[in-house]
Jmol script that loads the backbone (N, CA, C; Angstrom):
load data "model"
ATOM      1  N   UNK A   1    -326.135-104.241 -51.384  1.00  0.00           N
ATOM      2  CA  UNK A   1    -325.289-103.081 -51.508  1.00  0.00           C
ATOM      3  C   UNK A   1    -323.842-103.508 -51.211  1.00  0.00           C
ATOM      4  N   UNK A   2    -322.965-103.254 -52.145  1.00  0.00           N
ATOM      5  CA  UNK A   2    -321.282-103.627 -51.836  1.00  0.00           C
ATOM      6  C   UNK A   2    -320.779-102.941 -50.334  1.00  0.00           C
ATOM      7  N   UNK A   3    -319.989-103.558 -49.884  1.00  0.00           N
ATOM      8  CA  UNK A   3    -319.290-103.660 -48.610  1.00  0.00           C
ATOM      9  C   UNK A   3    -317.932-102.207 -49.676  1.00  0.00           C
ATOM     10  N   UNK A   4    -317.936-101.367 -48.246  1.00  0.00           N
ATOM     11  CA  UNK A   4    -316.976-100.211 -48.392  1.00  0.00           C
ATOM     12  C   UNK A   4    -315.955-100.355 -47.751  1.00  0.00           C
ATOM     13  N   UNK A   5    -314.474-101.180 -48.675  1.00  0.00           N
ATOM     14  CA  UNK A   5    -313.660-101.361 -48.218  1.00  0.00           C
ATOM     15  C   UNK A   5    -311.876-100.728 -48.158  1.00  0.00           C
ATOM     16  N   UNK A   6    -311.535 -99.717 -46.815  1.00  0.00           N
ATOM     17  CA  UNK A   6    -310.678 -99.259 -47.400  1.00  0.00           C
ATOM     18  C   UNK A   6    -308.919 -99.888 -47.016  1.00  0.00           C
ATOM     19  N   UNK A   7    -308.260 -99.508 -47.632  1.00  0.00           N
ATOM     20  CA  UNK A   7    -306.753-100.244 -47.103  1.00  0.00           C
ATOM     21  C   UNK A   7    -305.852 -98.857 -46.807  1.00  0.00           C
ATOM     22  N   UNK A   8    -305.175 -98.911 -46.076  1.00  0.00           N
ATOM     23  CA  UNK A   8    -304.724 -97.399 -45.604  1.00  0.00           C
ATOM     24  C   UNK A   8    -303.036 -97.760 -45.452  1.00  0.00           C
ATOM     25  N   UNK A   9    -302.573 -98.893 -46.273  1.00  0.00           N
ATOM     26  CA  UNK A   9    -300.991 -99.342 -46.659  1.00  0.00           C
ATOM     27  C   UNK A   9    -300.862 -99.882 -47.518  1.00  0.00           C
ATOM     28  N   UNK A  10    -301.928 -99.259 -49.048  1.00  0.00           N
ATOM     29  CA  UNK A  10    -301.562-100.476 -49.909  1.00  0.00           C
ATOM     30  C   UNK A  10    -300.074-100.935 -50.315  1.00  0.00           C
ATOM     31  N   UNK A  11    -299.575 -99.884 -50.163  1.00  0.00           N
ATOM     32  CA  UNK A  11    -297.688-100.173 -51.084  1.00  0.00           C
ATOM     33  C   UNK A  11    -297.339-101.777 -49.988  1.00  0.00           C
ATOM     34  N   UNK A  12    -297.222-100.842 -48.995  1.00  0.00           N
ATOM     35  CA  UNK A  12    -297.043-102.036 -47.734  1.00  0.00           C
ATOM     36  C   UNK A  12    -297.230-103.397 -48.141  1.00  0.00           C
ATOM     37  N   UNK A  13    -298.525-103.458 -48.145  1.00  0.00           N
ATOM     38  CA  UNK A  13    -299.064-104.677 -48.248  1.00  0.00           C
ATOM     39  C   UNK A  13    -298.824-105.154 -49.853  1.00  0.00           C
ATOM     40  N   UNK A  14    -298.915-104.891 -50.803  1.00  0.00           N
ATOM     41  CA  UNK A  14    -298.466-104.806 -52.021  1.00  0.00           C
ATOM     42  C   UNK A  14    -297.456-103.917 -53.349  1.00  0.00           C
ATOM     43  N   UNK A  15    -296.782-104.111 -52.957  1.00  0.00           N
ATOM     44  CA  UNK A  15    -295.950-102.949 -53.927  1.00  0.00           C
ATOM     45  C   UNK A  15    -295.994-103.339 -55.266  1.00  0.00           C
ATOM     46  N   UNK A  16    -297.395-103.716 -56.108  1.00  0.00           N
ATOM     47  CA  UNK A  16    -297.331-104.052 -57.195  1.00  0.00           C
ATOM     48  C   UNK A  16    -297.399-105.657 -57.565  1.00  0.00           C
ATOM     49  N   UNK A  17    -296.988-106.358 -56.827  1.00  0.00           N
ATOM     50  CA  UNK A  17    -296.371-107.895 -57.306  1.00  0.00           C
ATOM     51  C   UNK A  17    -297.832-108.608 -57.082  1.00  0.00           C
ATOM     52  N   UNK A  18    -299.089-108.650 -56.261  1.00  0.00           N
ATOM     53  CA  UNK A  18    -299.760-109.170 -56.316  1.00  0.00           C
ATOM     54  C   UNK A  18    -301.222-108.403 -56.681  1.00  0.00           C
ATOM     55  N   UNK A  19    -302.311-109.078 -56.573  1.00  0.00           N
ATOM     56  CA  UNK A  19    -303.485-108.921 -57.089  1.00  0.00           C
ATOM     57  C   UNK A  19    -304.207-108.352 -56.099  1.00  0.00           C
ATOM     58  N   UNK A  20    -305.475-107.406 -56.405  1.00  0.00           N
ATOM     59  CA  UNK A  20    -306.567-106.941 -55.053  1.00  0.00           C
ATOM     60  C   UNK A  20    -307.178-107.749 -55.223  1.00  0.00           C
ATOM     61  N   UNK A  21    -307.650-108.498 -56.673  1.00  0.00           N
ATOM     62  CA  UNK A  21    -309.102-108.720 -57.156  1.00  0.00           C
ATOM     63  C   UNK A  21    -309.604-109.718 -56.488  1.00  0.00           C
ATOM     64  N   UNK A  22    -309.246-110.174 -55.149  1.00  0.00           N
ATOM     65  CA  UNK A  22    -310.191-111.150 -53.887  1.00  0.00           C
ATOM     66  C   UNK A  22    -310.674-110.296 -53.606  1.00  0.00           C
ATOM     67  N   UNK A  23    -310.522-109.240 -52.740  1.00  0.00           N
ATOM     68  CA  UNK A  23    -311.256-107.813 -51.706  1.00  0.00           C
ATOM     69  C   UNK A  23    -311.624-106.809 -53.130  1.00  0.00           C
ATOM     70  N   UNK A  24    -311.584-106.797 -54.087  1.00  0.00           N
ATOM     71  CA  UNK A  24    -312.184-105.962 -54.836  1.00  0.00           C
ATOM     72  C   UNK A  24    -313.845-106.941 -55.332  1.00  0.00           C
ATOM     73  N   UNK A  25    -313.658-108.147 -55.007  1.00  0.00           N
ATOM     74  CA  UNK A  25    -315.183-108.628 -55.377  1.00  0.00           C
ATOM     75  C   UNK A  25    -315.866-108.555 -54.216  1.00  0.00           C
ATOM     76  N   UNK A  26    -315.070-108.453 -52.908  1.00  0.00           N
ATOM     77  CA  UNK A  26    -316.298-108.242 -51.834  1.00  0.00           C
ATOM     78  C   UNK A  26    -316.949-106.771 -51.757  1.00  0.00           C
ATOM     79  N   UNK A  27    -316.330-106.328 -52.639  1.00  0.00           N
ATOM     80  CA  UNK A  27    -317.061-104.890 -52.146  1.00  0.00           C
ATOM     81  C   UNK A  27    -316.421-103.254 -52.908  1.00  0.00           C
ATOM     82  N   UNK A  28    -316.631-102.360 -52.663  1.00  0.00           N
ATOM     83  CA  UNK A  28    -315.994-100.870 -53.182  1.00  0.00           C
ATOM     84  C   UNK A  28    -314.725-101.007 -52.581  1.00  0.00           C
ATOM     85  N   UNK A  29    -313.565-101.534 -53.289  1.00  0.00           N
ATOM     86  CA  UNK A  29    -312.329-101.110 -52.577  1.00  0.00           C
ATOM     87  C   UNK A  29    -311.257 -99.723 -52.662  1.00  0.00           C
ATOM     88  N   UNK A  30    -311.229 -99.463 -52.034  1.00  0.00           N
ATOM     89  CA  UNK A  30    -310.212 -97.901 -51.853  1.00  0.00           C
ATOM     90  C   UNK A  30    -309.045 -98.158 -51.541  1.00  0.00           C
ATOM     91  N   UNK A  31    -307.648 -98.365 -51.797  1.00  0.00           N
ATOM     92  CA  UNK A  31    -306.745 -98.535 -51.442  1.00  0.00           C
ATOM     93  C   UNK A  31    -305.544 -97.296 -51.866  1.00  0.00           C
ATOM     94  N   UNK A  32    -304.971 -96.835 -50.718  1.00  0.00           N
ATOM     95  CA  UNK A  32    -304.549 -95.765 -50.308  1.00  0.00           C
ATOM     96  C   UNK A  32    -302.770 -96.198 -50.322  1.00  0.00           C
ATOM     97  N   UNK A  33    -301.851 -95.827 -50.610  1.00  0.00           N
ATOM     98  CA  UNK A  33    -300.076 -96.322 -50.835  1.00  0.00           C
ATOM     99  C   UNK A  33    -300.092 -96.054 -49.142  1.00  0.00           C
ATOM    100  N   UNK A  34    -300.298 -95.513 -49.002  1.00  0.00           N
ATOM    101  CA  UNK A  34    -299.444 -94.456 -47.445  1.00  0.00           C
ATOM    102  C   UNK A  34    -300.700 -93.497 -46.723  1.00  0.00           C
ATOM    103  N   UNK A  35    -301.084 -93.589 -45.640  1.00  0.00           N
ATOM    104  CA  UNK A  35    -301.865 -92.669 -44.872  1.00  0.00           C
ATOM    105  C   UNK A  35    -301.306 -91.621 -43.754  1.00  0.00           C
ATOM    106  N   UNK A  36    -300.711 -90.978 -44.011  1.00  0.00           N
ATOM    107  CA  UNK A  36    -300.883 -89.819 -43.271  1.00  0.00           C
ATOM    108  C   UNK A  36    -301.483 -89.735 -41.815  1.00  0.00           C
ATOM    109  N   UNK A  37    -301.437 -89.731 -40.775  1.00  0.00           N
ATOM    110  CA  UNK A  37    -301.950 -89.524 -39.380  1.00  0.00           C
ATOM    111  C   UNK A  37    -302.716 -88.649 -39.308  1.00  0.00           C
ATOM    112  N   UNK A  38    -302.912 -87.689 -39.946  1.00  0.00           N
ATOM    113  CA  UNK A  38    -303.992 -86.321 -40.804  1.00  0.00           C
ATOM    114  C   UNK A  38    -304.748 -86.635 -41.321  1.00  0.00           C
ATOM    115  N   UNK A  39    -304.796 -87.974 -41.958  1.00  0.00           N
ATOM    116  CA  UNK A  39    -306.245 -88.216 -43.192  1.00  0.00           C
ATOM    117  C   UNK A  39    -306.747 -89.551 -42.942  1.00  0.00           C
ATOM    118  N   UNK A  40    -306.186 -89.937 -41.594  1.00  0.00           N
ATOM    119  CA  UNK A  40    -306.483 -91.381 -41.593  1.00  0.00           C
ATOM    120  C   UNK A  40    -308.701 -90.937 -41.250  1.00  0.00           C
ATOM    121  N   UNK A  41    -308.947 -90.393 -40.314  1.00  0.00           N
ATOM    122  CA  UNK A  41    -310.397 -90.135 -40.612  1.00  0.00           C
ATOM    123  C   UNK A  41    -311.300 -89.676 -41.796  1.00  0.00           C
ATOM    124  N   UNK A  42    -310.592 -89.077 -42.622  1.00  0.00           N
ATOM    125  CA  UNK A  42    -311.074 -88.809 -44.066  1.00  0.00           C
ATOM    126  C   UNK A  42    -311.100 -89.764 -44.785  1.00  0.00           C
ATOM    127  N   UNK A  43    -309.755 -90.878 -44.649  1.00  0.00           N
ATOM    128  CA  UNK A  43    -310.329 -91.611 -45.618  1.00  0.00           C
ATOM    129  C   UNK A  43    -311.039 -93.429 -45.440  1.00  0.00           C
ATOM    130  N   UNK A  44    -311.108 -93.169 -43.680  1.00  0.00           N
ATOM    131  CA  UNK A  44    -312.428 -93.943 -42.989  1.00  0.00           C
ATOM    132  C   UNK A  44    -313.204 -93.754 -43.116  1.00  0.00           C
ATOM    133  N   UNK A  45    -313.801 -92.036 -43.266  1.00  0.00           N
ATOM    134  CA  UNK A  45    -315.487 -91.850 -42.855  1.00  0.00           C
ATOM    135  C   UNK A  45    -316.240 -93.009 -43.301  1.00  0.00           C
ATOM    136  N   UNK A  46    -316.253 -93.601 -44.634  1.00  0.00           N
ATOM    137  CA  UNK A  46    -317.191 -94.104 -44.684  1.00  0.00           C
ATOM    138  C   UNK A  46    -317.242 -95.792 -45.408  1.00  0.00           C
ATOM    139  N   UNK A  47    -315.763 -96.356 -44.720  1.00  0.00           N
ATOM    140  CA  UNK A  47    -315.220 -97.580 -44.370  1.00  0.00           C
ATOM    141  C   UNK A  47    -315.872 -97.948 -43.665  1.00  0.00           C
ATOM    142  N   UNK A  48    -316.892 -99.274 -44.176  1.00  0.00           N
ATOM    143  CA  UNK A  48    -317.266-100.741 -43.331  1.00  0.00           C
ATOM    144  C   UNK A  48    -316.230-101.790 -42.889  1.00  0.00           C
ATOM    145  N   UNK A  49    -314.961-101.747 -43.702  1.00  0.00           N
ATOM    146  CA  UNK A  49    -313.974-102.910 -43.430  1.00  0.00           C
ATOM    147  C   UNK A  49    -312.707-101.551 -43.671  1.00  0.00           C
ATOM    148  N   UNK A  50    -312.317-101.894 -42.590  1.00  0.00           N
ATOM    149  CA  UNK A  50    -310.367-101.451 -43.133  1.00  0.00           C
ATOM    150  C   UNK A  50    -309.839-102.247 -42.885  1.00  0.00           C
ATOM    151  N   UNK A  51    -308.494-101.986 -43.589  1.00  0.00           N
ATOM    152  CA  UNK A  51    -307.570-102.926 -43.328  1.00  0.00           C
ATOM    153  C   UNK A  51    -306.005-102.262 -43.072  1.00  0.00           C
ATOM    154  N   UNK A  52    -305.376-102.497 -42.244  1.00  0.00           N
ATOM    155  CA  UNK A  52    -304.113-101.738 -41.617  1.00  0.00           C
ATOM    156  C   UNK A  52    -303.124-102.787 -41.650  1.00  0.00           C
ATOM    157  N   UNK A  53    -301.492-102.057 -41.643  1.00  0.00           N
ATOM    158  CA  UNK A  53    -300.601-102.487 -41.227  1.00  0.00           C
ATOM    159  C   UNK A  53    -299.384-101.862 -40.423  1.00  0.00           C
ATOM    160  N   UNK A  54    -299.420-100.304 -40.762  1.00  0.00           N
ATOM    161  CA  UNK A  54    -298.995 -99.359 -39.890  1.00  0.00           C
ATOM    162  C   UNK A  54    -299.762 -98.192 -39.565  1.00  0.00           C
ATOM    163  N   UNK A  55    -300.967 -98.074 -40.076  1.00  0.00           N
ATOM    164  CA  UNK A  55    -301.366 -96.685 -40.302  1.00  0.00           C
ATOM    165  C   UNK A  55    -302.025 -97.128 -38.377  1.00  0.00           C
ATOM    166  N   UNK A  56    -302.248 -96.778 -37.685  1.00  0.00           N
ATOM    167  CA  UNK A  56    -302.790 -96.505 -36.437  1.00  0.00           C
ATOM    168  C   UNK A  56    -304.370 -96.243 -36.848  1.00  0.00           C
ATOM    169  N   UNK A  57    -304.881 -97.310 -35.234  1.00  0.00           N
ATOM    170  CA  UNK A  57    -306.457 -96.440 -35.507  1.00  0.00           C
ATOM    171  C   UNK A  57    -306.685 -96.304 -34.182  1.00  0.00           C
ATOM    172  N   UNK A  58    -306.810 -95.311 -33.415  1.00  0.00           N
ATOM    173  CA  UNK A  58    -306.623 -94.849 -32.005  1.00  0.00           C
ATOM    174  C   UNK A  58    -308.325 -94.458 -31.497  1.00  0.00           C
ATOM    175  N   UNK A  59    -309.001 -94.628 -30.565  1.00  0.00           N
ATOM    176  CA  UNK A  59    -310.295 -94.656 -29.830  1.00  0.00           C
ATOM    177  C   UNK A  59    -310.617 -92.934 -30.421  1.00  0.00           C
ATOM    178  N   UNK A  60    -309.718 -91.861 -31.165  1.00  0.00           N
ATOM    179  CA  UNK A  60    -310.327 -90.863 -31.349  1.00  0.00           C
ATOM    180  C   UNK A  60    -310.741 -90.888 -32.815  1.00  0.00           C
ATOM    181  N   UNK A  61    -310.411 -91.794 -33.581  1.00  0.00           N
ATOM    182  CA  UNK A  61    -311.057 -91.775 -34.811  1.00  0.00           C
ATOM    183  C   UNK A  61    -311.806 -92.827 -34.929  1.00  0.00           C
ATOM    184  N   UNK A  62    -311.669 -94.113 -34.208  1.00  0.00           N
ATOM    185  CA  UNK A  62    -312.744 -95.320 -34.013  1.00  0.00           C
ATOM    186  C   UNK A  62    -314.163 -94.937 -33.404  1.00  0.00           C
ATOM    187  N   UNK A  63    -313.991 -93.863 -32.634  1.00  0.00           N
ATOM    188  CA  UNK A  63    -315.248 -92.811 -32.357  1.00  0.00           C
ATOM    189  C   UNK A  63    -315.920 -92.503 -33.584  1.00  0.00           C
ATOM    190  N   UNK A  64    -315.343 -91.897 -34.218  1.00  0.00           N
ATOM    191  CA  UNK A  64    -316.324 -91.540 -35.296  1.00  0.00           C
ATOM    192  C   UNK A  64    -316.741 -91.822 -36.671  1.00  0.00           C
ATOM    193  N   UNK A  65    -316.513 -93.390 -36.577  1.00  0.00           N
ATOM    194  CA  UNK A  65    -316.754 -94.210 -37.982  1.00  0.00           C
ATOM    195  C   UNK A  65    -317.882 -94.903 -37.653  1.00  0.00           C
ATOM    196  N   UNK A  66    -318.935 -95.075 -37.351  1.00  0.00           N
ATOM    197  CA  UNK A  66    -319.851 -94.875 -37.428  1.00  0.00           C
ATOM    198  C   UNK A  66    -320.453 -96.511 -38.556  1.00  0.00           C
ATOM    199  N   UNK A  67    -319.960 -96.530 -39.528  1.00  0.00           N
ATOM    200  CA  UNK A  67    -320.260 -97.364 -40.817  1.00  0.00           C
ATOM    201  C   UNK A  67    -319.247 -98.829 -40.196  1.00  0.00           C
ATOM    202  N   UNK A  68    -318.486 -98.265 -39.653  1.00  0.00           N
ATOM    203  CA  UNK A  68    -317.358 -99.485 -39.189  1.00  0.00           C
ATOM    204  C   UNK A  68    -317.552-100.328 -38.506  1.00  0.00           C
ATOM    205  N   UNK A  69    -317.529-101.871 -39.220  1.00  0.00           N
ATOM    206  CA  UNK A  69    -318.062-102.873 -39.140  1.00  0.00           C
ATOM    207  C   UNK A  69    -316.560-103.984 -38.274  1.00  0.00           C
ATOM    208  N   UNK A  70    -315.661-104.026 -39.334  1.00  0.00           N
ATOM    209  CA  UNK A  70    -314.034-104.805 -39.278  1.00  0.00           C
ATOM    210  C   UNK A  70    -313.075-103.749 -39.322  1.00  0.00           C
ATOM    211  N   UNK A  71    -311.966-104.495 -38.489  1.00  0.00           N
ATOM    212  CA  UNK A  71    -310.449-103.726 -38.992  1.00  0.00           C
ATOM    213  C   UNK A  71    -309.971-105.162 -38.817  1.00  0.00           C
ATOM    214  N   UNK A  72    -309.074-105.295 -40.247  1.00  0.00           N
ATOM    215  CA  UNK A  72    -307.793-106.129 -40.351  1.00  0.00           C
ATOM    216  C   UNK A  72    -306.597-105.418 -39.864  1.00  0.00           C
ATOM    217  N   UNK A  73    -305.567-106.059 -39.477  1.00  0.00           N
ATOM    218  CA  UNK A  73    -304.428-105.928 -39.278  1.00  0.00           C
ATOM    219  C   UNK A  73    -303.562-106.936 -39.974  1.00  0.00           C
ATOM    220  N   UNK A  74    -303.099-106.287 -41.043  1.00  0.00           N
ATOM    221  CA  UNK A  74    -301.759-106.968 -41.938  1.00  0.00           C
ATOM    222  C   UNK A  74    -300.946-106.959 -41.091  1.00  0.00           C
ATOM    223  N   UNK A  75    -300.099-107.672 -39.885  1.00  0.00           N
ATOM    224  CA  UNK A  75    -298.963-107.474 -39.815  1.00  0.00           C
ATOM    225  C   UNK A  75    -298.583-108.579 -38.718  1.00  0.00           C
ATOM    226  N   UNK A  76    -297.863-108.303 -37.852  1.00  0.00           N
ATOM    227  CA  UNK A  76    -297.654-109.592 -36.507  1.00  0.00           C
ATOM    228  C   UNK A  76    -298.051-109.103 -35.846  1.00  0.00           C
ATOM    229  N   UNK A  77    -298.219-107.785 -35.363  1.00  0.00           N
ATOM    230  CA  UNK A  77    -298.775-107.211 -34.010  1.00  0.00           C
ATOM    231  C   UNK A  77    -299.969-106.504 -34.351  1.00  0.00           C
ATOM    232  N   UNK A  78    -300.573-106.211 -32.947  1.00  0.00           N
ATOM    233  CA  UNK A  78    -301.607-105.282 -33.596  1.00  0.00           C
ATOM    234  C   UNK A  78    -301.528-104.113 -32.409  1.00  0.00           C
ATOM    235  N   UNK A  79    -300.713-103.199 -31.976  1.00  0.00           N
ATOM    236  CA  UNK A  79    -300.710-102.269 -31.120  1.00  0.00           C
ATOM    237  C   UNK A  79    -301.027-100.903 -31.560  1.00  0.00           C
ATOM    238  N   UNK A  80    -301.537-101.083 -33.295  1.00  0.00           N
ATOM    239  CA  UNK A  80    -301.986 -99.888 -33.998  1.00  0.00           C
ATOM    240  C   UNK A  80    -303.212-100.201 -34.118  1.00  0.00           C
ATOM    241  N   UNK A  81    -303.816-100.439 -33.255  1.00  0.00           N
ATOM    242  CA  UNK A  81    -305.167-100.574 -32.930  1.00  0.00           C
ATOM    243  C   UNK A  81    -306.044-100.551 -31.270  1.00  0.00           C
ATOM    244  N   UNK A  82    -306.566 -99.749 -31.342  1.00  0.00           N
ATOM    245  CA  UNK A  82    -307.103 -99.307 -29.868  1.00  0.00           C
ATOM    246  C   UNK A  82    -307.809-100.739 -29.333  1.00  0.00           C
ATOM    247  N   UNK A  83    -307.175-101.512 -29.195  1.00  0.00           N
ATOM    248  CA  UNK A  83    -307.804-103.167 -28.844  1.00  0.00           C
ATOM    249  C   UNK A  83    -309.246-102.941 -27.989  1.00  0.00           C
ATOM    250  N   UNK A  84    -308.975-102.286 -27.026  1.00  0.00           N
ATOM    251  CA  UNK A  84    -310.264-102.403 -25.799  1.00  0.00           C
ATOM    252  C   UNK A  84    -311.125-101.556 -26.511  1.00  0.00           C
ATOM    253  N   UNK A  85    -311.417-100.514 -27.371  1.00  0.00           N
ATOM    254  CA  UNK A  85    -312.127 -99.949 -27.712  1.00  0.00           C
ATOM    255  C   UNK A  85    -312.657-100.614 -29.056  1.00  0.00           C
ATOM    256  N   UNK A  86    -312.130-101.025 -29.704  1.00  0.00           N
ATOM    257  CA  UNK A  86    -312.443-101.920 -30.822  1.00  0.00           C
ATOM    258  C   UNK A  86    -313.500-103.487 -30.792  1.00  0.00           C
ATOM    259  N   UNK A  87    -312.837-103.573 -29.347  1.00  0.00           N
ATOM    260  CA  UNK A  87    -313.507-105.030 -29.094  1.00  0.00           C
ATOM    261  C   UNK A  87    -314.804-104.561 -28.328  1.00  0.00           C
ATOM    262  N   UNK A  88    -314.677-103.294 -27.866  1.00  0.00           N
ATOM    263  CA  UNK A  88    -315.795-103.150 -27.303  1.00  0.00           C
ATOM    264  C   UNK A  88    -317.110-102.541 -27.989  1.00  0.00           C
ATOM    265  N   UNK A  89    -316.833-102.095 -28.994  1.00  0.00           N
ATOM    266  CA  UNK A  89    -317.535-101.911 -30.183  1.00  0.00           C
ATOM    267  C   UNK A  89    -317.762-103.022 -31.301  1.00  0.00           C
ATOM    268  N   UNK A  90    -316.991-104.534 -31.084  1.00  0.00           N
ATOM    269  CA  UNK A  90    -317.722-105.425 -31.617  1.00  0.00           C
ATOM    270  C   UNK A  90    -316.999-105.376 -33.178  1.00  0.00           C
ATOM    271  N   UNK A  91    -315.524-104.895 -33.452  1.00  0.00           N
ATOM    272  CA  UNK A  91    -314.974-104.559 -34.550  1.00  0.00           C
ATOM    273  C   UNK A  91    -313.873-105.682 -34.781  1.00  0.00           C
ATOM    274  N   UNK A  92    -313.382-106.534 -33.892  1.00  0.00           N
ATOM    275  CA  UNK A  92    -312.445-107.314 -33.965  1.00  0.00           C
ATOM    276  C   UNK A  92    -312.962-108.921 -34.094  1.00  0.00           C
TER     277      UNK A  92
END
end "model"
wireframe off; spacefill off
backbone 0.3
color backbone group
């Protein structure tokens, strides 16, 4: 069964100039321009892999993904990510 993979900065991370089609053969990819702080759980629910670079993923929506396997972090830091709760769930 394909790996459910979503990106929640595609512009970010690509504004056009490069290719998905590496992460589109691992799996269902969803890639989103811009996420909203409102829809970032809607459009996790049912993300095995995300991948971030500003969108935040805070211990109240890492609660309830359930399917969530990985989170990438595109960027140099990773403080948009609930570290202790992530690692303690075995996501990092």
């Amino acid at each position: 069964m394909p790996m459910n993979i979503g990106v929640l900065d595609g512009y970010t991370l690509n504004p056009g100039d490069l290719s998905w089609e590496g992460l589109e053969s691992l799996g269902c990819l969803t890639i989103h321009d811009r996420t909203p702080v409102d829809q970032i759980l809607e459009r996790c629910m049912d993300a095995e892999a995300i991948l971030t670079n500003k969108t935040p993923l805070r211990r109240e929506v890492l609660d309830q993904l359930p399917a969530l396997k990985y989170i990438g972090v595109l960027a140099t830091g990773y403080d948009i990510v609930d570290v202790k709760m992530a690692l303690s769930a075995k996501l990092l």
